[in-house]
LUMROVEX-561338 format. One record per residue (C-alpha): x, y, z. Coordinates in nm, 3 decimals, padded with zeros to 5 digits, always signed. Layout:
LUMROVEX-561338
FIPA     east    north       up
FIPA        X        Y        Z
...
//
This chain:
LUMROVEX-561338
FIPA     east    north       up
FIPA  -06.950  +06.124  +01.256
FIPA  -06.704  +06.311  +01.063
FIPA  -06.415  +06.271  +01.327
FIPA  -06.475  +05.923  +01.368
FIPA  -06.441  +05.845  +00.984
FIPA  -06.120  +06.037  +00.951
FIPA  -06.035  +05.793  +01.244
FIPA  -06.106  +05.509  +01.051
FIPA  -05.918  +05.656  +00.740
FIPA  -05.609  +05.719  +00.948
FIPA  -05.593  +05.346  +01.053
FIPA  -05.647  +05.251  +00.691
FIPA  -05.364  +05.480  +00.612
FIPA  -05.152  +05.320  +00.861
FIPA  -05.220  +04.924  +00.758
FIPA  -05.185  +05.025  +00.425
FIPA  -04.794  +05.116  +00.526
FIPA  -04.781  +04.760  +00.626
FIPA  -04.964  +04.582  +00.253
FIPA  -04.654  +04.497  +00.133
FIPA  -04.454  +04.175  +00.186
FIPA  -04.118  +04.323  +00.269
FIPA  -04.263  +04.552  +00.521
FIPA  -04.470  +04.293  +00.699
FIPA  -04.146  +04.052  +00.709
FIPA  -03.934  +04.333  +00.900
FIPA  -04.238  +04.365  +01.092
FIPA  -04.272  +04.051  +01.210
FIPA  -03.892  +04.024  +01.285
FIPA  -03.877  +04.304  +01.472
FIPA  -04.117  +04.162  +01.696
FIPA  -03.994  +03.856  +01.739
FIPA  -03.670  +04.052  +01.850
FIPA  -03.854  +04.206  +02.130
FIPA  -04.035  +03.912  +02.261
FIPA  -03.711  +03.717  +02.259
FIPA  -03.561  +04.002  +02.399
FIPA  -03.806  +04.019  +02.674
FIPA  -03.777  +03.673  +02.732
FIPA  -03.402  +03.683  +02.827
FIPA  -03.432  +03.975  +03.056
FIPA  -03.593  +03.758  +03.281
FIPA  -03.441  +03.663  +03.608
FIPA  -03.542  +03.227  +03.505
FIPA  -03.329  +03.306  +03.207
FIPA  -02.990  +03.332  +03.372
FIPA  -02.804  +03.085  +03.625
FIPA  -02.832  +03.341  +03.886
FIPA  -03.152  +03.449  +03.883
FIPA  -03.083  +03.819  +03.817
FIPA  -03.229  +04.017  +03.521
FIPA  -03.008  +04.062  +03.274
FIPA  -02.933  +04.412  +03.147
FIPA  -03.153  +04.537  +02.829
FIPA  -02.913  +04.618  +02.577
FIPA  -02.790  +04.280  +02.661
FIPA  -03.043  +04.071  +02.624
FIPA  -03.148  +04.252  +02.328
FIPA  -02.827  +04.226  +02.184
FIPA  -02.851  +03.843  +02.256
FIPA  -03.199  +03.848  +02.099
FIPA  -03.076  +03.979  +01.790
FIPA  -02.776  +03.709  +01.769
FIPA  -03.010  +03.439  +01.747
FIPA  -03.290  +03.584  +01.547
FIPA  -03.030  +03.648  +01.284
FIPA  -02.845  +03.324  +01.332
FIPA  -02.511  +03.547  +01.399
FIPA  -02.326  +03.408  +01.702
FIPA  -02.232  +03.722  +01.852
FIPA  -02.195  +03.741  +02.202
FIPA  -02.191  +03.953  +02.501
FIPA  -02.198  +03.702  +02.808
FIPA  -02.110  +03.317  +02.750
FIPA  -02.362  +03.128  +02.683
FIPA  -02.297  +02.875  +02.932
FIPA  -02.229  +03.040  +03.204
FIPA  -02.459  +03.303  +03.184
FIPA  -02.816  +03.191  +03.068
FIPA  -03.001  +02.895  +03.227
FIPA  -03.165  +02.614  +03.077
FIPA  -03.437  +02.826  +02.992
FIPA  -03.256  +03.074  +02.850
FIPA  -03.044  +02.867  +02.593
FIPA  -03.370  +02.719  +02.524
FIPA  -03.535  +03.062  +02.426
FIPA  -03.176  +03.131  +02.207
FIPA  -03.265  +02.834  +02.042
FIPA  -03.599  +02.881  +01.968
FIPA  -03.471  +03.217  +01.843
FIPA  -03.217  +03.032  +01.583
FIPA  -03.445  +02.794  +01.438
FIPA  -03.710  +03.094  +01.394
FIPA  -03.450  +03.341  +01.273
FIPA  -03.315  +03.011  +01.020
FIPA  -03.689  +02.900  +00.926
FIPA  -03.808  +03.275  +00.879
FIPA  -04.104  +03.422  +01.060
FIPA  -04.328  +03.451  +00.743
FIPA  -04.219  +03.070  +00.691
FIPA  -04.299  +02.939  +00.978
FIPA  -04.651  +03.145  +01.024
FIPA  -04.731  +03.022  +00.689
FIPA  -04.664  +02.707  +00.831
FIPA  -04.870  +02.687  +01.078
FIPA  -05.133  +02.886  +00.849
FIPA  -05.131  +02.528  +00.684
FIPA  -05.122  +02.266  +00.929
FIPA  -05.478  +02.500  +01.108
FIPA  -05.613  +02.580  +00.752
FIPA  -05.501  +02.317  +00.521
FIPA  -05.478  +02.596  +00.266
FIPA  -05.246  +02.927  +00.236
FIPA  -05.390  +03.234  +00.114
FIPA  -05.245  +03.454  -00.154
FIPA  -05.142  +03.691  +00.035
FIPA  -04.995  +03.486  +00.305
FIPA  -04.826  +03.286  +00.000
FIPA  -04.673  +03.658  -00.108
FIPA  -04.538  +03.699  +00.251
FIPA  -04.361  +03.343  +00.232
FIPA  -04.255  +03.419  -00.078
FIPA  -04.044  +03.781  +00.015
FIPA  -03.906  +03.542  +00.301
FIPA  -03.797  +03.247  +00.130
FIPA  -03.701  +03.441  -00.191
FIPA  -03.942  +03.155  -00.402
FIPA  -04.004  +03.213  -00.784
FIPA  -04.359  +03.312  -00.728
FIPA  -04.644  +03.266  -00.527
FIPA  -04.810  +02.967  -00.648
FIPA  -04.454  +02.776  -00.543
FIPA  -04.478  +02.941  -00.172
FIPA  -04.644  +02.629  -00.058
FIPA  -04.422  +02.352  -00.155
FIPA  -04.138  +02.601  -00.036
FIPA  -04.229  +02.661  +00.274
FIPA  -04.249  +02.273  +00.373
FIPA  -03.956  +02.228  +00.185
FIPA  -03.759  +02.455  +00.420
FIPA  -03.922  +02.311  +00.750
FIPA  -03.810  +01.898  +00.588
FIPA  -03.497  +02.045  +00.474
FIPA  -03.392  +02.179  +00.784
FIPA  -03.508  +01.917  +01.015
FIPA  -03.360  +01.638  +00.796
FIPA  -02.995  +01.772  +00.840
FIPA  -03.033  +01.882  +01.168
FIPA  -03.153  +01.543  +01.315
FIPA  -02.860  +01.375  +01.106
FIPA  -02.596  +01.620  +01.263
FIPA  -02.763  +01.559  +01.619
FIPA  -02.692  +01.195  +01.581
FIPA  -02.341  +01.201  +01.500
FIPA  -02.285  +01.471  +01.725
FIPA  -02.453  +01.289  +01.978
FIPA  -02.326  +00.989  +01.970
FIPA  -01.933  +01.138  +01.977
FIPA  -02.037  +01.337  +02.263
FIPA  -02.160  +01.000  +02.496
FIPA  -01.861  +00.798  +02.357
FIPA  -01.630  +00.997  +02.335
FIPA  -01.609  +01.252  +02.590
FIPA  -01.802  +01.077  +02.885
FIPA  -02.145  +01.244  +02.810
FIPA  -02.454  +01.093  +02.963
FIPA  -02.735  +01.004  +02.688
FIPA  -02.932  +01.301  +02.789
FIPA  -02.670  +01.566  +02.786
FIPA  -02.500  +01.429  +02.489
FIPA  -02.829  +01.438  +02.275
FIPA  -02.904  +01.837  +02.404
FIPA  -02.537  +01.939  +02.312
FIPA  -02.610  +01.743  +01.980
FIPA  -02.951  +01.923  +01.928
FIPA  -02.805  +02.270  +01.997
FIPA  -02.522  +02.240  +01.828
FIPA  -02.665  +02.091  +01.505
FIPA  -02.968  +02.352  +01.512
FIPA  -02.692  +02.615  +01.540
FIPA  -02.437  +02.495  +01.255
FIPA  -02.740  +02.473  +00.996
FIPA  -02.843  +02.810  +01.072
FIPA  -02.512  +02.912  +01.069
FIPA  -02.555  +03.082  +01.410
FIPA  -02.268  +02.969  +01.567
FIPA  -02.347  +02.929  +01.938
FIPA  -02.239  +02.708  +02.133
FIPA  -02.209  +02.567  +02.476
FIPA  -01.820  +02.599  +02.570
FIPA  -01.651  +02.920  +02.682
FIPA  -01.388  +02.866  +02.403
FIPA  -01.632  +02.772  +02.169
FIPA  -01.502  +02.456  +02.002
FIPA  -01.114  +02.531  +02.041
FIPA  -01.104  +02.213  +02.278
FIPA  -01.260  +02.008  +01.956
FIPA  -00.987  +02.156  +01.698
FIPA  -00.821  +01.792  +01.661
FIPA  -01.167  +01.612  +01.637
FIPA  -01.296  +01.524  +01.331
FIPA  -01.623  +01.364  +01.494
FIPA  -01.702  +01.707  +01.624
FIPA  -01.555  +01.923  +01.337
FIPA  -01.657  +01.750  +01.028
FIPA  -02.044  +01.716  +01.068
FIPA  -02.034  +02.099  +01.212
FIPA  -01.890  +02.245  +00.922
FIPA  -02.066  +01.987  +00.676
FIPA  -02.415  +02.135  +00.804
FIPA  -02.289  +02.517  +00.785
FIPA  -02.221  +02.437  +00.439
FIPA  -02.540  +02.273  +00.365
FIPA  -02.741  +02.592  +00.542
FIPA  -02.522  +02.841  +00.359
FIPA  -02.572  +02.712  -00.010
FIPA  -02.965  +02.795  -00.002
FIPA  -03.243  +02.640  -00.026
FIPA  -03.329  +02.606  -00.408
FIPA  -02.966  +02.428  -00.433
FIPA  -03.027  +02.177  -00.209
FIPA  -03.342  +02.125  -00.378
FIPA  -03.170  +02.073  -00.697
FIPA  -02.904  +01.902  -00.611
FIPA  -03.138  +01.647  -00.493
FIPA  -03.349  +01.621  -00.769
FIPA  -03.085  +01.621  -01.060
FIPA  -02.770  +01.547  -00.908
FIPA  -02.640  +01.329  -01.167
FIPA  -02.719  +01.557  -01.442
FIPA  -02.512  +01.877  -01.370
FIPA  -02.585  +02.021  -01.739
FIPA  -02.972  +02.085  -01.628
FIPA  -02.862  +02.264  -01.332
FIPA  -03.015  +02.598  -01.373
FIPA  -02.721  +02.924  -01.379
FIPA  -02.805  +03.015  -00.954
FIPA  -02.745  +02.608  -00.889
FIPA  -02.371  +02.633  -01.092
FIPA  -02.258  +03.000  -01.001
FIPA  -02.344  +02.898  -00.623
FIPA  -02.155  +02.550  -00.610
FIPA  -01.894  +02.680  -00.833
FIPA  -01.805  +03.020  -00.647
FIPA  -01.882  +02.833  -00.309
FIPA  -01.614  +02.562  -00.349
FIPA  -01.362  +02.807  -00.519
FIPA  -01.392  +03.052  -00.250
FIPA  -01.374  +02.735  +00.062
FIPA  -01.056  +02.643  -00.135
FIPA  -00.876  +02.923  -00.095
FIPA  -00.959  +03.029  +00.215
FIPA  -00.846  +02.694  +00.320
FIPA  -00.506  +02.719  +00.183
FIPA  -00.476  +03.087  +00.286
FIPA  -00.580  +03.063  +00.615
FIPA  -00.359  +02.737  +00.676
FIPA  -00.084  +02.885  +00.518
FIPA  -00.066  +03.200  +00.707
FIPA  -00.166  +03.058  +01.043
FIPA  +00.085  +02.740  +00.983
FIPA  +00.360  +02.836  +01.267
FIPA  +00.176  +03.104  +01.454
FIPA  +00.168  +02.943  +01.826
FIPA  -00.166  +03.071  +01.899
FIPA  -00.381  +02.915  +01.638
FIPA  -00.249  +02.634  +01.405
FIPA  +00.131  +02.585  +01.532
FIPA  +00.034  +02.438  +01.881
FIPA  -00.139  +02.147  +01.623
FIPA  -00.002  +01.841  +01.498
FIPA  +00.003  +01.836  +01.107
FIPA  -00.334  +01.628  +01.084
FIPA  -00.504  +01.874  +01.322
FIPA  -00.366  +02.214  +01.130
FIPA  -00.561  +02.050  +00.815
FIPA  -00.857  +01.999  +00.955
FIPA  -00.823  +02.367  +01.177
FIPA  -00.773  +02.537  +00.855
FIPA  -01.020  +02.369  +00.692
FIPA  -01.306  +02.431  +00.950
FIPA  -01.184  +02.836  +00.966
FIPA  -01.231  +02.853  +00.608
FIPA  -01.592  +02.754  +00.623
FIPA  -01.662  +02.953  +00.923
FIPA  -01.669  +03.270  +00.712
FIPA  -01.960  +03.116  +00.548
FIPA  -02.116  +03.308  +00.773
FIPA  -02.136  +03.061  +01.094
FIPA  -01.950  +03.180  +01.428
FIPA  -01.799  +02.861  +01.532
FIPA  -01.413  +02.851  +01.581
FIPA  -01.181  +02.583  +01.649
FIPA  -00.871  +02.800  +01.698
FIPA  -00.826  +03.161  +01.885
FIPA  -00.930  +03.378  +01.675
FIPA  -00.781  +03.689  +01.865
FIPA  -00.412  +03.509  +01.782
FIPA  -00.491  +03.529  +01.431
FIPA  -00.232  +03.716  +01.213
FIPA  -00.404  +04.062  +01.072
FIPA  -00.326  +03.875  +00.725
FIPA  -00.604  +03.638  +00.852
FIPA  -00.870  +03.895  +00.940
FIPA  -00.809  +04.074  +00.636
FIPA  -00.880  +03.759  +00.454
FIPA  -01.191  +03.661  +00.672
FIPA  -01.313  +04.008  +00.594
FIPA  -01.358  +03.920  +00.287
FIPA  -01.496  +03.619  +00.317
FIPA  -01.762  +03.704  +00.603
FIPA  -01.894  +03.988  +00.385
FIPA  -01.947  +03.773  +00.051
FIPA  -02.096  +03.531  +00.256
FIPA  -02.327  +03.186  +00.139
FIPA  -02.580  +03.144  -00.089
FIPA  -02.934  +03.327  -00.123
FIPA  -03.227  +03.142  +00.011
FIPA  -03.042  +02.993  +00.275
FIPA  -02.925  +03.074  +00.618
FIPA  -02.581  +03.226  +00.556
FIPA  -02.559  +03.648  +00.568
FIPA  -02.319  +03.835  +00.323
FIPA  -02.403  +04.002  +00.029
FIPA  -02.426  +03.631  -00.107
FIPA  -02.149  +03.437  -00.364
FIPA  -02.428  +03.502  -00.619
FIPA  -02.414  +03.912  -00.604
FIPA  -02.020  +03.839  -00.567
FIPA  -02.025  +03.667  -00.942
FIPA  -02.260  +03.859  -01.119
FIPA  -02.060  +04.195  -01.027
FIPA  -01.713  +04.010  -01.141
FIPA  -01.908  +03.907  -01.464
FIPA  -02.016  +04.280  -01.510
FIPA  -01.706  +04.391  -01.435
FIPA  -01.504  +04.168  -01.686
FIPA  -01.808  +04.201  -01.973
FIPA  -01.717  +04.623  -01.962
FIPA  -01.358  +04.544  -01.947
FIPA  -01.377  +04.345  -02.269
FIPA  -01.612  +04.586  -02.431
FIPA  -01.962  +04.348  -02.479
FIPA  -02.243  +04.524  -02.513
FIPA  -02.443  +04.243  -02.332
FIPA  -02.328  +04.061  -02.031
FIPA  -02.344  +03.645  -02.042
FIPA  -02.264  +03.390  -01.849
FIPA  -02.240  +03.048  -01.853
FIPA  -02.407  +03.070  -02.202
FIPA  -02.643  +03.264  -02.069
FIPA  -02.749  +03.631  -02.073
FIPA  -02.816  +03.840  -01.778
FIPA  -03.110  +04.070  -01.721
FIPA  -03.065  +04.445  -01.672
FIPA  -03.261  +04.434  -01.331
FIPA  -03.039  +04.146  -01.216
FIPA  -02.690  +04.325  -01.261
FIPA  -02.863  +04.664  -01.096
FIPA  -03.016  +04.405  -00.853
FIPA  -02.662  +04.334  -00.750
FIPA  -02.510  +04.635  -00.731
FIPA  -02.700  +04.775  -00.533
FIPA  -02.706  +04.484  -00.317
FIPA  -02.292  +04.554  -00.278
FIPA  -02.296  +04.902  -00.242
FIPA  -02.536  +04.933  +00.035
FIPA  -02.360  +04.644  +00.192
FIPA  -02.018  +04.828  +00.181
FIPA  -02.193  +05.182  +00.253
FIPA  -02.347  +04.980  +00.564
FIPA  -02.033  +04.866  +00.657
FIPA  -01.786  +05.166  +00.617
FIPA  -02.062  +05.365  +00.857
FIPA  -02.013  +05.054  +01.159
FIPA  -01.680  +05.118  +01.099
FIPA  -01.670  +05.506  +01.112
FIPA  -01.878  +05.488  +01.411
FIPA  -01.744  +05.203  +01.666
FIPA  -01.413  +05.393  +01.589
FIPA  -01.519  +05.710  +01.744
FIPA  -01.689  +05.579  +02.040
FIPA  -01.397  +05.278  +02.095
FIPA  -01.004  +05.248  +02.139
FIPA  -00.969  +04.941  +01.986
FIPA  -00.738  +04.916  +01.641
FIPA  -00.953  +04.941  +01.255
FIPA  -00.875  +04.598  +01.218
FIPA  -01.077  +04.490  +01.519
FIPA  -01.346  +04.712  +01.479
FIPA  -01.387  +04.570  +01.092
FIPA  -01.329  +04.241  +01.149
FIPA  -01.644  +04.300  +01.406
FIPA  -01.878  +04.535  +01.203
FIPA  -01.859  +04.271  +00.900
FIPA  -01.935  +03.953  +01.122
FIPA  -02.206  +04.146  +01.243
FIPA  -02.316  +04.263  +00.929
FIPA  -02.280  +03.926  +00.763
FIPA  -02.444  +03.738  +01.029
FIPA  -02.117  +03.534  +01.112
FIPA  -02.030  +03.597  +01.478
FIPA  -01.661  +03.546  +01.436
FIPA  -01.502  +03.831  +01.703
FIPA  -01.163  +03.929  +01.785
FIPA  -01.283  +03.927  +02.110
FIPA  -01.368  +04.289  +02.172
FIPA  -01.734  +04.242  +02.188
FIPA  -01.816  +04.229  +02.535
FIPA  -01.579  +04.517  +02.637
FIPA  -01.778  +04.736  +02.403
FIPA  -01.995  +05.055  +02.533
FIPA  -02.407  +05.030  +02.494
FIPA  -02.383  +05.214  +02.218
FIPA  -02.145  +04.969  +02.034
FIPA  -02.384  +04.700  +02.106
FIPA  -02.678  +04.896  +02.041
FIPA  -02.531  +04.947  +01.666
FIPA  -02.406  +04.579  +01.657
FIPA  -02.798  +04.490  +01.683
FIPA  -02.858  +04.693  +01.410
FIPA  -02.613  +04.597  +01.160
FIPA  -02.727  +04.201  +01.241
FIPA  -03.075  +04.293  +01.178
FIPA  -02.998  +04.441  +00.841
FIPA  -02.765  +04.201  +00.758
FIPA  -03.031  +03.917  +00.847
FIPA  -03.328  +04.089  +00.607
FIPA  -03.118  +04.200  +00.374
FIPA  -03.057  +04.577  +00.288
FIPA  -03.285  +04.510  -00.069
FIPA  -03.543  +04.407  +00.161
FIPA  -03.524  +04.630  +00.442
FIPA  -03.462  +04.949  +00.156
FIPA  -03.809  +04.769  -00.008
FIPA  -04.022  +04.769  +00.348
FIPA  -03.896  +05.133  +00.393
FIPA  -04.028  +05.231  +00.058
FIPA  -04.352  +05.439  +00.077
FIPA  -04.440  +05.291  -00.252
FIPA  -04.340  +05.131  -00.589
FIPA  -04.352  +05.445  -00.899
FIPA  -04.368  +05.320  -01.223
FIPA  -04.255  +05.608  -01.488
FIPA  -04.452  +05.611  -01.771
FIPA  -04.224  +05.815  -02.006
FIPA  -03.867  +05.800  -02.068
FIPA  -03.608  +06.125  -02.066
FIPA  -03.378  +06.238  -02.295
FIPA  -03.031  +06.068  -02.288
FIPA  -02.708  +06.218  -02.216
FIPA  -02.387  +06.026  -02.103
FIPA  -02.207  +06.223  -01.809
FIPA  -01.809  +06.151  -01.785
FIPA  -01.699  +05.820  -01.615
FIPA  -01.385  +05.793  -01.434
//
């Protein structure tokens, strides 16, 4: 009797691990990495029929579930019907969120959410608390839908009239392609990705409009919805996310254009018209979506550089975009320029920010870059290619982009193996992940005695 209640108090140990949010969120990713990893391993997965290789197809697994665009094998060639359904699947899971959509169907079997369901939904969707997780969580699923279906049209309908498509093939390029701009995956169906679409504005223009839309977040397309005409109620997440956003697209544009202007591998092959609009569509790419319209292996190391730092500020929260978010990017400049000017209280936008907020952020931007310099350090050892490469990869994979120089598939199992890794982080989050791995919250109930160490 006594054995079998220590039994029962070692499970309860063991589910209690699991009683918060953040940890059941990683949970549930993680397993929907293995199931879609499973999934592609099998031999109806792949044109040929064979199994594909482990690491592989749990490298693949991981590229969709965290709507990166990384890739080992191309996508056409090498998975069947099947299998770029299951990829699929995985994007619009990995862009919905697996609390999201269980809480979903919690509601359409139920008709009602429970709290602690609402909690889950609410660590996923990053919602202002739980009594909003509802309304949230359908918002995401109309959201989504609604901009997918319109990029599907156009998409479609360029695809059957302009390039010779039949009706049915046109509308499943349309449907994968739109599902994999919003999620700012980056997937797609060509073995050059969309180089051969560089010129096309048909193609190009609703592609990056919908990576834009999926990167801002959520709560801005919300908002912009509801109160677009009255910018001054826009709360301080709605304006720092627009306003950094566009600022950051802009110049990227003009940097990217102006540095790749006569190279003869990316923009100079162009006429003028087309190096706009190749520029352009680069420059949102970073956002974090893994679409390109140009070689990105020709790109000038200038370029990288730049995309570097693009990829790892990445979109808005809330949304479908990776990085360490334009939000974390803003508050850390405002910090930084509040202590340079000597205020004893850090505002913005006529508004003052919490404590928890700035030390939310930093931390946020160190672990990202602590992430990052350890990808680095390690595909270094174990590859020959240049640092350049190897960052340029480690930060798409880390921001969930899936832009590559082109040394992905020529990495070792190990390379891969810590590519999967650094997507899943970058997918959850490293607050989030850092919370699930938490054995518990502390609150201190006294306060020690102060003593300022020597800064710089």
């Amino acid at each position: 009797m006594a054995s079998l209640k220590s039994v029962r108090a070692g499970w309860r140990r063991v589910f209690a691990q699991f009683a918060h949010p953040a940890r059941v969120v990683v949970a549930a990713f993680g397993s929907a990495l293995v199931a879609g990893a499973v999934l592609l391993a099998l031999p109806a997965a792949t044109e040929s029929g064979e199994h594909t290789p482990v690491v592989s197809a749990l490298f693949t697994a991981a590229s969709a579930l965290c709507v990166t665009g990384l890739v080992v094998v191309d996508t056409a060639g090498h998975w069947s019907a099947f299998g770029e359904l299951v990829i699929l699947g995985l994007i619009q899971l990995g862009g919905f969120g697996v609390m999201t959509l269980a809480s979903l169907f919690g509601l359409l079997i139920s008709g009602r959410m429970r709290l602690r369901t609402r909690l889950y939904a609410q660590t996923e969707t990053k919602s202002a608390g739980p009594g909003a997780a509802r309304r949230v969580v359908l918002g995401v699923v109309r959201t989504s839908l609604l901009v997918e279906a319109a990029t599907a049209v156009v998409l479609t309908i360029r695809f059957a009239t302009g390039y010779g498509e039949s009706w049915g093939r046109a509308a499943y390029l349309g449907v994968f392609h739109a599902v994999s701009a919003f999620n700012n995956a980056g997937f797609a169906l060509w073995p050059d990705n969309l180089v051969r679409f560089a010129t096309d504005p048909w193609i190009c223009l609703p592609i990056a409009v919908a990576v834009i839309a999926g990167g801002l977040g959520f709560p801005v397309l919300w908002e912009l919805r509801r109160q677009w005409r009255h910018p001054r109620r826009w709360s301080l997440h709605t304006k720092i996310t627009l306003g950094v956003s566009g600022a950051l697209l802009g110049l990227g544009t003009i940097v990217l254009t102006a540095v790749e202007w006569s190279n003869q591998a990316t923009l100079g092959a162009l006429p003028v018209p087309g190096r706009l609009l190749a520029g352009f569509f680069q420059a949102v790419m970073p956002r974090t979506a893994g679409f390109n319209s140009v070689d990105v292996a020709g790109m000038h190391p200038e370029s990288w550089l730049s995309m570097d730092l693009l990829m790892f500020v990445g979109g808005g929260s809330a949304g479908t975009a990776g990085g360490i978010k334009v939000t974390t990017f803003a508050l850390l400049a405002v910090v930084i320029w509040a202590e340079l000017r000597g205020e004893p209280r850090v505002n913005v936008l006529r508004r003052r920010l919490p404590d928890d907020v700035q030390r939310q952020a930093l931390t946020i931007a160190l672990l990202g870059v602590g992430v990052v310099i350890a990808g680095i350090w390690f595909l270094l050892t174990i590859t020959p290619f240049t640092l350049d490469q190897v960052a340029f990869e480690v930060v798409s994979a880390f921001a969930t982009v899936g832009l590559s120089t082109g040394i992905t598939a020529d990495l070792p199992a190990a390379g891969h193996v810590m590519l999967t890794v650094l997507m899943f982080i970058g997918r959850l989050g490293p607050l989030t992940l850092g919370a699930a791995l938490a054995l518990r919250a502390r609150a201190r109930r006294y306060e020690l005695p102060e003593e300022r160490p020597i800064v710089g």
